[in-house]
Steps between C-alpha positions, in 0.01 A plus 500: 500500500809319428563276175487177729183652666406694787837702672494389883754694676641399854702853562349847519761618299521351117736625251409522084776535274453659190412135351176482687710193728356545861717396812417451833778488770776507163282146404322516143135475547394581201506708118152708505246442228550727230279499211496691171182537243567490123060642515390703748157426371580160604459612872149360630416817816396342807350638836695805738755565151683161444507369212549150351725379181370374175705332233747766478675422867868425490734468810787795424916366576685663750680717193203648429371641824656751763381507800607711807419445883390805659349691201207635458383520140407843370166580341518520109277842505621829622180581705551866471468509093228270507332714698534829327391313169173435710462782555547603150319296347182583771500857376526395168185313508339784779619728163313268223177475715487910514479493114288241478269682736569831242408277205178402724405845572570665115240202345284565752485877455485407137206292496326743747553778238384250226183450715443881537482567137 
């Protein structure tokens, strides 16, 4: 989405400067829609992960935003980390249930003896 509306391209090849301006054939078509969120619990969630603005929804100038054709933006979690911390923290709680269990066992032998005398 543009900030006149929908972004209707003629060419198969658009540029986007760092502005967010988009060209077609060296012609401005348009600046994309950039917005920022002072909330993010303003965001309303919709159906398949979009989301719509609340009150909070401001259209960002081309000084604050960077954008670069081509790029691919990286994931902000390192997938290997998060995964040993599962892992972690699963044998942590495999760990906790074993003592539980213990616990379980030792008042249960207790009251058994209890019963016996």
């Amino acid at each position: 989405m543009g900030v006149s509306g929908e972004i209707v391209l003629t060419n198969g090849q658009p540029t986007i400067d760092a502005g967010g301006v988009v060209s077609d054939n060296g012609r401005m078509v348009d600046r994309i829609k950039i917005i920022g969120f002072d909330d993010g619990a303003e965001l309303k969630i919709l159906e398949g992960g979009v989301f719509e603005a609340g009150k909070g929804a401001k259209l960002l100038s081309e000084q604050d935003v960077q954008l670069r054709q081509g790029f691919l933006e990286n994931s902000n979690v390192n997938s290997s980390s998060e995964m040993v911390q599962m892992i972690q923290a699963m044998r942590h709680f495999e760990s906790m249930q074993k003592v539980v269990q213990g616990y379980d066992d030792m008042v249960g032998s207790a009251i058994r003896k209890l019963g016996d005398l």
